[in-house]
N, C-alpha and C positions, 0 to 999 in steps of 0.2 A: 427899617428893621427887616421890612419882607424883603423885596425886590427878587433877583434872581435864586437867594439863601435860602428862599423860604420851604420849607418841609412838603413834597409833595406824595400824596402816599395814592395806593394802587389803585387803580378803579373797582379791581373786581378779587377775588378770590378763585384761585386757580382749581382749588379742589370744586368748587360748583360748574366749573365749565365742563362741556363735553371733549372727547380725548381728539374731536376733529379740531375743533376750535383753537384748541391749545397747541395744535400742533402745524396751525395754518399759514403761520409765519415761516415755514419748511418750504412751502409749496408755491411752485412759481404762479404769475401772473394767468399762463393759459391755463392749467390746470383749473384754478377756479374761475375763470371763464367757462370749463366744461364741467362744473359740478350740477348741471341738470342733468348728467349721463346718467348718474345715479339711482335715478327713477327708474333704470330696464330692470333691476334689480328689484324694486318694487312690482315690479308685474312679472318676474322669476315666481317670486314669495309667494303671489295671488295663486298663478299657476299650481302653483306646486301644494298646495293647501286644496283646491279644488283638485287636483288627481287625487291625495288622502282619502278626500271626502266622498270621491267616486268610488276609490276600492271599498272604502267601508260599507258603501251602498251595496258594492256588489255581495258581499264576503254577507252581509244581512242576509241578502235575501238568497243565496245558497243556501245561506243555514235554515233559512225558512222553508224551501223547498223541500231540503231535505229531512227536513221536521214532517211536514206534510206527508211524505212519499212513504216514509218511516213507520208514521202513526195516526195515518189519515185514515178514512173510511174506503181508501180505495187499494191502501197497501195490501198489501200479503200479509199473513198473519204473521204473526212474531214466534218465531222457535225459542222456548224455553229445556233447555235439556238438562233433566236432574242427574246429578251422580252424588253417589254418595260414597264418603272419604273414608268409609270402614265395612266390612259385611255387616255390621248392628243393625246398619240403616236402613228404615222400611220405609221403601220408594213408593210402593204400592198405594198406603194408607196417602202420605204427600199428594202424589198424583190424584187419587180420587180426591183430596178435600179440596185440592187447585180448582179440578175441573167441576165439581158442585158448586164450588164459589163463582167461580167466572159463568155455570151456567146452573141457575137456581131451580128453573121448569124442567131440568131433567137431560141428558145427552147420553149417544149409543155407545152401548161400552167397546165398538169395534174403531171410534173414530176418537182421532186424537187432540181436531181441532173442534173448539170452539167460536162463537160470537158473542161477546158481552154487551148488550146496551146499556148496562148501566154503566161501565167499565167504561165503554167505546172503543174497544178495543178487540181483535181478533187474534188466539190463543193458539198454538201447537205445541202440546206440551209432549215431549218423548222421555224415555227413561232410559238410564245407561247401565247397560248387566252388568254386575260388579263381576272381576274375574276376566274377562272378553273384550282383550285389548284392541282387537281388530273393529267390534263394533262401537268401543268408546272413540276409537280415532277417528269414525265415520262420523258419528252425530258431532264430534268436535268440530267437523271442518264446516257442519249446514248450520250448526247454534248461533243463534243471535244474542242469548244469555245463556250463560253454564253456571248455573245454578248448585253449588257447592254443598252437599248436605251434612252436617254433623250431627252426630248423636251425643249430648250431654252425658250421659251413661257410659259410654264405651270408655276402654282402657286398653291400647293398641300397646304395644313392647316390641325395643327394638325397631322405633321408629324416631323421624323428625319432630315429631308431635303424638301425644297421646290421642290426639283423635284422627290420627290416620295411619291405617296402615299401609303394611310395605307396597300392596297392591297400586292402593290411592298417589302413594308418592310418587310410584313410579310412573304412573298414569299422569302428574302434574307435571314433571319432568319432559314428556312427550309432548302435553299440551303450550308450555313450553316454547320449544322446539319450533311447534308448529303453527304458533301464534295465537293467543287467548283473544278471544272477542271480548264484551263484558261481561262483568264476573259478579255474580252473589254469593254470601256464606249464610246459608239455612241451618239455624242452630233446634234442634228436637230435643225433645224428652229432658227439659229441663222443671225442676221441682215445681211444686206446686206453691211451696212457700214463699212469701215475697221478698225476703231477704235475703235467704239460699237461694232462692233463684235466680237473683240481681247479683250474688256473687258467682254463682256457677256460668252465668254468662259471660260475668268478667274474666274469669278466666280460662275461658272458651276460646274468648275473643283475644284476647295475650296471647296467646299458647298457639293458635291460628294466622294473625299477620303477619307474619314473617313468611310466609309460605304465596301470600297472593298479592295484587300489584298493591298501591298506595289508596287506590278510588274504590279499591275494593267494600262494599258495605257489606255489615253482620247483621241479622235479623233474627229475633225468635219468635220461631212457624210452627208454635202450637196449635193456638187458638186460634177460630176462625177471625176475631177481629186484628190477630196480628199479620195473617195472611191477605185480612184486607189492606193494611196500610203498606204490606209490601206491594201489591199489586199496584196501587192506585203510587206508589215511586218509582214502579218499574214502565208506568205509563207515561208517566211525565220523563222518561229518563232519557238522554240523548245515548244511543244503542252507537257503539264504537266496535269495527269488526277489520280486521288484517286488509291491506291493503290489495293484496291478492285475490283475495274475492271480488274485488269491486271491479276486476276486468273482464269478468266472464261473466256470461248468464248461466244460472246453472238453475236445474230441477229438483225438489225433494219427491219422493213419487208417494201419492197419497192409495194409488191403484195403478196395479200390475197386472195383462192381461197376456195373450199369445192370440195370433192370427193363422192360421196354417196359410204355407205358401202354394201355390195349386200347382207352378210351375216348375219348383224345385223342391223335394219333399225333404231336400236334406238339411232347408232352412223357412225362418218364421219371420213375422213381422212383431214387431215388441211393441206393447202400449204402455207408454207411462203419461198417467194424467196426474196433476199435480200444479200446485203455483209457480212459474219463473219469476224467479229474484234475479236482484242486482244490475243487470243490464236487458235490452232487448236482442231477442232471438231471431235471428231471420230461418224461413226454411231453405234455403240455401246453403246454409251454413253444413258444419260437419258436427256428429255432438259426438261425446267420450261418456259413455257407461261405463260406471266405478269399476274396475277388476276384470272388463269383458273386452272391450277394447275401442276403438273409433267406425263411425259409420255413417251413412247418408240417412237424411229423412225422404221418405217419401211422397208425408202428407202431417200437416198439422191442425188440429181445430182447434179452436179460442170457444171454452164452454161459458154457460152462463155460471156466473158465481157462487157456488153452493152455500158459502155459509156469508149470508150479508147481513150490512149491520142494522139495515131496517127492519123493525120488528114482524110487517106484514110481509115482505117477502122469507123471512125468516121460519114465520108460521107455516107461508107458505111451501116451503122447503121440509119442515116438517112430517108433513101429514103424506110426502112421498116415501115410499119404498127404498129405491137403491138412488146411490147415486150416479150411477152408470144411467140413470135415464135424464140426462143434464138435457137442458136445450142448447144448440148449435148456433153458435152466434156467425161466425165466421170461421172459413176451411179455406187453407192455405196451401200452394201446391208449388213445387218448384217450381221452377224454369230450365233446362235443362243449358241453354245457354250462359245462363247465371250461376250454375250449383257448382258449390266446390267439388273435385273429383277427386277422390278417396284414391289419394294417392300414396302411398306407402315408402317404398324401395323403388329406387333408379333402375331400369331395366339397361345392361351394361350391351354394350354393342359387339364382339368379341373383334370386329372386323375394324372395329372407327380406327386403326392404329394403322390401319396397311398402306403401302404407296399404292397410289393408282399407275397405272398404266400409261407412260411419257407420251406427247403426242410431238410429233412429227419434226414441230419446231425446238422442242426442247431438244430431239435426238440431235438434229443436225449441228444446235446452241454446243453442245457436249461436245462433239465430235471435233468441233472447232477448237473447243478452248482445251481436249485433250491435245491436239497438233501441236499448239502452243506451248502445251509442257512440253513436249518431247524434243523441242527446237533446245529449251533451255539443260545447259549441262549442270548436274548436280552430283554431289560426290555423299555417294550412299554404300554404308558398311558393306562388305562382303556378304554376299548369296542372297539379298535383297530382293524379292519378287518385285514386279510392276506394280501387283497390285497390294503389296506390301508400302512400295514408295510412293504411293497417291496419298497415304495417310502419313507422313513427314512432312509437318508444314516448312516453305521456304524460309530463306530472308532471316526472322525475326527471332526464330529459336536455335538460330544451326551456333548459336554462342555457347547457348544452355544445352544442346544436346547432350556431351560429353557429362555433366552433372548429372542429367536425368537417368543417363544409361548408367550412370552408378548406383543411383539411388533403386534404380529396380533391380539391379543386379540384386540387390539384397534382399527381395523378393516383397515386403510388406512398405508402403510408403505413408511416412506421417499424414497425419489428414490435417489443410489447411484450408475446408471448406468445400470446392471442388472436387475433390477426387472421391471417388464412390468406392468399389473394392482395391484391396489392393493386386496390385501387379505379379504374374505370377514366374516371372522368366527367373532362370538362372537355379533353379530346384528342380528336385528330381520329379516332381509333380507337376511341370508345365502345363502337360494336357488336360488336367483337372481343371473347366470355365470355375468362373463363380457360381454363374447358374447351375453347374451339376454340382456344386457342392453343395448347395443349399438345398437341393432337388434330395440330394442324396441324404443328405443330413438332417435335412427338414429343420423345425428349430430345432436345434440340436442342443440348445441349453438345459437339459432332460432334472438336475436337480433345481428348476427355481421356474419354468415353463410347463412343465408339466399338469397336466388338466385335473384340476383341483377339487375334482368330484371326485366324492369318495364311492366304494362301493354299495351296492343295494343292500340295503340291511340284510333283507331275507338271505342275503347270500355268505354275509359273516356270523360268527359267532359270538358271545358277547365277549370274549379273551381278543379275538382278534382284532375287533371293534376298540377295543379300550389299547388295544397295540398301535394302531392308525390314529390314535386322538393324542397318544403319548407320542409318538412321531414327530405330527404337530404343533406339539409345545413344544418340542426340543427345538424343532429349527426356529422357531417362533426367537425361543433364548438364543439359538447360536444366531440368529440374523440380528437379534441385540448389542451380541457382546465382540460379534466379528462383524461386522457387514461387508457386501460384495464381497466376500473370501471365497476362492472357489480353486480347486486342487484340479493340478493338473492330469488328463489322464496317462494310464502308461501305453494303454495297447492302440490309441488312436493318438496321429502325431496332433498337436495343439492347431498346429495352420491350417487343420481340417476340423477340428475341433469348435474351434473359434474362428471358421469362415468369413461368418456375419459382422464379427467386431471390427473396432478400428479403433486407433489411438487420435486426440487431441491435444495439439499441443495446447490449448486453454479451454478450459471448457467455457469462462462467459465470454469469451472474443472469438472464438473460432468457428467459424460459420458452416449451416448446415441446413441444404437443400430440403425446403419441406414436403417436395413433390416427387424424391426421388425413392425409386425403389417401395414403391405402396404396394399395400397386401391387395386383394382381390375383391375383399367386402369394401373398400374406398370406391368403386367400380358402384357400387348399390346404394351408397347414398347422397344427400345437397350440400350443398356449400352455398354460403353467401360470400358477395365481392367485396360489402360492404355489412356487415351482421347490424350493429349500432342504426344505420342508417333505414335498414329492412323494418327495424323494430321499430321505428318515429312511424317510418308510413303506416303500416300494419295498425298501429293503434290509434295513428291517427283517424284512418280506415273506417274501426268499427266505431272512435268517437261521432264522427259523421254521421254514418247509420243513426247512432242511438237518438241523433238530433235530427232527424229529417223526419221521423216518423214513417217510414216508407211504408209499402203495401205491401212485401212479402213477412212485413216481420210482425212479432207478439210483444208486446209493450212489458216492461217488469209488472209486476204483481199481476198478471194475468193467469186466469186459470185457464191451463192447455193440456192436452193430450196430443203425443206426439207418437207416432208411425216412424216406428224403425226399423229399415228394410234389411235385409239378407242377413240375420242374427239368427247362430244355429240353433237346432233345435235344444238339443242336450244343456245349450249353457242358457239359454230364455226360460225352459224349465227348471235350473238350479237356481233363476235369479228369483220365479215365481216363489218357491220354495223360502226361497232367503227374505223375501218381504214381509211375510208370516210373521216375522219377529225385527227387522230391523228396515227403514226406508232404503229403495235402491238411488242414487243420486246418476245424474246425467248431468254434464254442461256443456255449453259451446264451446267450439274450438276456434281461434283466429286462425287468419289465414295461412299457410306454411304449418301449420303446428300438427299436422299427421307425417309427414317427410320426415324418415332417418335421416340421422346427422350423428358425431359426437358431441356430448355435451358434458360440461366441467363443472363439478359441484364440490365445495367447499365442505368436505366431512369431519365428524370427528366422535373418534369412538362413545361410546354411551357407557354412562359410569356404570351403567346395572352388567355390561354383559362381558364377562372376563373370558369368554374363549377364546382366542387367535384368529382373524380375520386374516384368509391370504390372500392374496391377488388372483380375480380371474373365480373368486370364488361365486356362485349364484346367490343371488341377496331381490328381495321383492323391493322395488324403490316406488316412496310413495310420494307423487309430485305435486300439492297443490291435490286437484279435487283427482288428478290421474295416478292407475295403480299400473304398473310394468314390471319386466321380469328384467334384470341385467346383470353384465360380470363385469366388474369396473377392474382398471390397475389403478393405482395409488401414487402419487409423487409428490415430491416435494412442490411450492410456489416459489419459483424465482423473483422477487424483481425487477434486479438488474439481468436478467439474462433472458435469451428468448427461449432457451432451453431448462428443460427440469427432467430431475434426476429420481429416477422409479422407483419405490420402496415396494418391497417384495410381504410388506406386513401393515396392515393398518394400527400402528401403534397407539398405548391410550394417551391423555394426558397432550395431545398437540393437532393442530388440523392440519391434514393433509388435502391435496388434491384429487376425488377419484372419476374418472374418464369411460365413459359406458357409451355406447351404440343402443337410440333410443330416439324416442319420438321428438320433434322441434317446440321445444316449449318456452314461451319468454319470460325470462326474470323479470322481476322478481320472485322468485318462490321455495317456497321449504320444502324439504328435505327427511324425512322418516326412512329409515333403511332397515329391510324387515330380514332375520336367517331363522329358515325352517330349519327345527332342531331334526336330529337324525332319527330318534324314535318316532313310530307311526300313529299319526293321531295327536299330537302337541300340536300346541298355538305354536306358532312363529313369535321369536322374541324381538327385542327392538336393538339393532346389534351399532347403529350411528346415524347420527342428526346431522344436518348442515341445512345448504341455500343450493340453488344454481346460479352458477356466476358467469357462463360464459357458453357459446356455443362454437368452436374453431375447431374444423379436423387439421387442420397446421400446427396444432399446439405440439412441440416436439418433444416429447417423453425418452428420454435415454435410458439403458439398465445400464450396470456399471457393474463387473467383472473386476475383481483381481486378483491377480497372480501372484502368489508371493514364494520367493527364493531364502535360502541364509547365508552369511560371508563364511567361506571357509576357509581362505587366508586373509589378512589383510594388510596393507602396507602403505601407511599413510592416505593418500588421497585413493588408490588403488585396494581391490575389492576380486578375489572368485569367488564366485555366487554359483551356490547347487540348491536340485531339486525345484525350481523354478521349470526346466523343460527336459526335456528325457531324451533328446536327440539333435545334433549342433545343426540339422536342416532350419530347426523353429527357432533356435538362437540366429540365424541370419534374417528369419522370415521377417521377425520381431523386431530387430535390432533399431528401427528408425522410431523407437518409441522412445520415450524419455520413461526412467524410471525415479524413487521416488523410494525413502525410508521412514520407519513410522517416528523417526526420533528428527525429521526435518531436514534430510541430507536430499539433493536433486543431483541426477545422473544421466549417464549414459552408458550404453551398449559399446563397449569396442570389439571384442571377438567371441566367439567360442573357442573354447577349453577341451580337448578330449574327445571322447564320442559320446559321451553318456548325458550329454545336454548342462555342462557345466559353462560359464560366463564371467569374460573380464567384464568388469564395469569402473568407471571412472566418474567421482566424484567432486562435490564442489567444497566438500570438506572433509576432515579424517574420520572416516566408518567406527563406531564399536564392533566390538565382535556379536554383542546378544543385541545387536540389531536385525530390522526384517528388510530385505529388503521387494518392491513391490513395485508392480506395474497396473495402468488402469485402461481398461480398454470398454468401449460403447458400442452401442446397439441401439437402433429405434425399437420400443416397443407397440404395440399397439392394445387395444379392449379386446375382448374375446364377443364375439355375436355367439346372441342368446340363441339356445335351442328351440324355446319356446318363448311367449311374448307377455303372455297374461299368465294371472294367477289360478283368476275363475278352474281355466281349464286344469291345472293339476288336483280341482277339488274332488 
């Protein structure tokens, strides 16, 4: 019955086996011969789990450090800075029951920090003047918490939120911009009753999150045990602050003094004593005072720590008088080999351009290989000088000659990258160079170049004043609804008019020299070969520093008093003055960051300020912890092209590019763009926000001009075009230019018409009659260098 018939069923079941197993009858004889390869993968695995394991290590114990650093007994004190989201709010009361709470035995009402042992924690509490946008900006950029105030009470109209008003929003709006450290919401003056009160918070707290990040907490900071429970969460809290801070060291100044200079009486020595945060300070370095400008130290000391968390040194700090009699731990002094040199502007050589004087060998070199031309015979137009024919290259263009001398015949030559002005032969204006035209003409773009300071108040009335502002809307509208439009004149002919321009046949293909024909300020300032590259080392630079510990530097949270030399008299006395009511801030500079240069920031108008922004106009720009004075132009961001095209308005609603001659600062960093209103005595308002993106004087900013004509016959593909030029010299001059219809038609110049500057043109399709027709012609522009630099000084 069995024998070979009999039923034989499977050994195993396929779904329990592994997918190698099953599939091993695929695989040849060596293969599984070498299936112990498969172990390297096995010690991949191991590897690669112990690197996990190591970054986790590492990533710990940063965080642990910077836990310590943050909120250890040896940091710096923590900036707390109140503002409050409405006028209701009384900062005053806040402030004193902070600082009662944090210090129980009592603290001077002249000082703002304290030391809590029961806390463990060291306190600087400041307050932001409701109203005083310049000093809310300042404590925004030193706070370590911004501490949010609402008054349950208040009933704000005509805002975001019932509990803030317009002042407040706009002040979030900036802070913003400028990057929010962390954030508290301190809720006041909420009822006494515990139901009402538990709802009045609730809808405190609704009617408020939309406005501040996701991590943001709400607290009610009536009572003192509710101001302890914020405390003791804002102790334990890990402190989150803009990235940009964390590259510089920088100063809050606790005390503000003056040194008279013995040897120049027209300048002082500045003390600002105070804690460095964030990074370590060398006195080598260069520091930047908020709004005064950059300078050298001369001397720095590292005092003993005035407010410590031990209770007996505490005591003992006490029972002194001032704090100006600290003891001197260590004093720190340049090195004059080492210090940075306060270097500014490139001092321009006016000679580096000249040839020198041939020597002996070269004369005879010449001499020789003139012989040699004059062996060879060449056939050169009639009335040819010698030294007219040294500049007719042989050989290789005598094909192309015959093209070229037509094309200048016509006096203006397309630009196809290389060629700089155009050519001037064959008009009646030969003699006129470029150079005296532009000498002569200077920019001669007079409706859209023109220097965009208005007159001194004192010197208009308020009719004419409101005449000059209605001015400025209108071109504001017509550069809306026309752009580049510009008429041509009648009493000057257009090819002296429009010197400086030139035509493209493409504006993203068509190449153009970024070193050719520079204004006279490119002379005064740096350039790098490699920007990107400058920035790695630079920072990699001062990360080195911070880890060496060296001997010229002040470690963060050190209390120091720093000596700054040659700070004039008049503005060290306004900063004294200014400390009275708000801290002066100082930080370090990296290296290169005092050197002009141009620099490219990513702007964009500000929703609050609806005036007209024109190019070239004075605007205070506020960079990171530095304040400067600049006149930027505005352009578009290409990014297919290496060129971008200038807008003559900072429009609202999109970011523009705007371009200033300023100090060398490395991005990352924000952007605040301050315009003093024309009446005497206003705040400056906040007129555009952005980033810095870039540093390159190469960036090629074009303006763009056009011309525009209308058909006065037409005939099929055929076109006379008037009112475009006023005389047939500027219809030849032009002629090499492509022109261009607003309804999508491309053309060309064939002749002038008449005398009165009328033009065949010839098209690639049939013209309408109520079409425009238009030519585009370019120009580099460049920034306008500031008159003055700092702010301080126009105070």
């Amino acid at each position: 019955m069995g024998g070979s018939r009999a039923q034989v069923n499977k050994p195993h079941k396929t779904r329990f086996a592994s997918k190698s197993s099953r599939n091993l009858h695929k695989t040849s004889d060596k293969s599984r011969i070498g299936k112990s390869e498969h172990n390297v993968s096995k010690g991949a695995r191991a590897a690669r789990v112990q690197r996990n394991k190591m970054l986790r290590e590492q990533k710990r114990a940063a965080l642990l450090k910077e836990k310590r650093a943050s909120s250890g007994s040896a940091s710096a004190p923590r900036v707390i800075v109140l503002f409050g989201l409405s006028a209701d709010v009384n900062l005053n009361s806040l402030a004193e029951d902070l600082l009662s709470l944090l210090s129980p035995q009592g603290y001077e009402a002249t000082l703002t920090t304290v030391a809590s042992v029961e806390y463990k924690l060291r306190t600087t509490v400041l307050k932001a003047p409701h109203g005083d946008l310049l000093s809310c900006l300042e404590l925004a950029k030193v706070a370590d918490l911004i501490a949010f105030v609402a008054s349950a009470s208040s009933s704000c109209d005509g805002s975001t939120s019932d509990y803030i008003d317009s002042f407040g929003s706009h002040c979030l709006s900036v802070f913003r911009s400028l990057g929010l450290p962390s954030t508290a919401v301190l809720i006041r003056d909420l009822p006494t009753d515990t139901k009402r009160r538990h709802d009045s918070k609730k809808t405190c707290t609704s009617s408020l999150a939309s406005e501040f990040p996701e991590d943001c907490k709400f607290y009610p900071a009536d009572t003192k045990d509710e101001l302890h429970k914020f405390m003791w969460l804002f102790k334990e809290q890990r402190l989150s602050v803009p990235h940009w801070r964390s590259q510089r060291p920088y100063l809050i100044s606790q005390k503000v003094d003056i040194v008279a200079d013995d040897f120049n009486s027209g300048n002082c020595t500045l003390l600002l004593t105070g804690y460095l945060r964030a990074r370590s300070l060398s006195v080598n370095q260069l520091v930047h005072v908020s709004g005064v400008g950059d300078f050298q130290l001369s001397k720095m000391e590292i005092l003993k720590d005035p407010f410590p968390l031990n209770a007996r040194k505490e005591q003992d700090f006490m029972d002194s008088d001032e704090v100006c009699d600290l003891e001197v731990l260590r004093s720190l002094v340049p090195d004059p080999m080492r210090q940075e040199p306060l270097l500014v502007e490139n001092v321009p050589d006016p000679l580096a351009g000249e040839q020198t004087w041939p020597t002996e060998a070269e004369m005879a070199e010449a001499e020789k290989g003139q012989k040699q031309k004059k062996k060879k015979k060449r056939a050169l137009p009639r009335g040819t000088s010698e030294y007219q024919a040294a500049w007719i290259v042989d050989g290789t263009d005598e094909e192309g000659s015959s093209t070229d001398e037509d094309e200048e015949a016509d006096g203006m030559v397309l630009d196809e990258g290389d060629i700089g002005y155009p050519g001037q032969e064959g008009t009646n204006y030969s003699d006129l160079s470029d150079d005296q035209a532009s000498l002569s003409f200077g920019d001669s773009d007079g409706e859209t170049d023109v220097d965009s300071v208005m007159m001194e108040g004192e010197n208009l009335t308020k009719e004419q004043l409101a005449n000059e502002i209605q001015k400025i809307k209108q071109a504001h509208a017509d550069d809306e609804e026309f752009p580049d439009e510009v008429d041509t004149p009648l009493d000057i002919p257009a090819r002296k008019r429009f010197a400086k321009y030139r035509g493209l046949k493409s504006f993203r293909t068509s190449t153009w020299d970024p070193k050719e024909s520079l204004p006279l300020e490119y002379a005064r300032i740096f350039a790098f070969d490699n920007f990107y590259r400058t920035q790695k080392n630079v920072l990699a630079k001062a990360l080195d520093m911070e880890q060496q510990n060296r001997d010229d530097c002040a470690t963060a949270s050190s209390y120091a008093r720093l000596y700054i030399k040659d700070v004039p008299t008049s503005v060290a006395s306004k900063l004294c003055n200014q400390a009275k009511t708000m801290p002066v801030t100082a930080c370090g500079l990296l290296q290169h960051e005092s050197k002009m240069s141009v620099l490219h920031f990513s702007v964009k108008k500000h929703d609050s300020y609806s005036a007209p922004i024109k190019a070239k106009d004075e605007l205070i720009f506020h960079v990171g912890f530095r304040q400067f004075i600049a006149r930027p132009i505005y352009s578009t961001d290409n990014m297919n092209s290496d060129k971008h095209k200038m807008e003559r308005f900072l429009h609202a609603g999109r970011f523009s590019m705007a371009s200033i001659y300023a100090p060398i600062s490395f991005p990352p960093l924000p952007l605040i763009a301050l315009r003093s209103s024309e009446g005497a005595g206003t705040a400056p308002a906040v007129a555009a926000v952005g980033t810095l993106k870039s540093i390159d004087p190469d960036r090629i900013i074009l303006k763009k001009i056009t011309l525009t004509g209308y058909p006065q016959r037409v005939s099929k593909l055929k076109a006379s075009v008037r009112y475009m030029f006023h005389n047939p010299e500027d219809v030849k001059w032009f002629k090499p230019v492509e022109v261009w219809t607003k309804c999508g038609r491309r053309g060309r110049i064939k002749e002038p018409l008449g005398t009165h500057g009328a033009l065949k043109c010839i098209f690639n399709g049939v013209l309408q009659q109520h079409d425009t027709v238009c030519m585009s012609l370019y120009k580099r522009s460049y920034p306008k260098w500031p008159d003055h630099r700092f702010p301080i000084l126009d105070a």
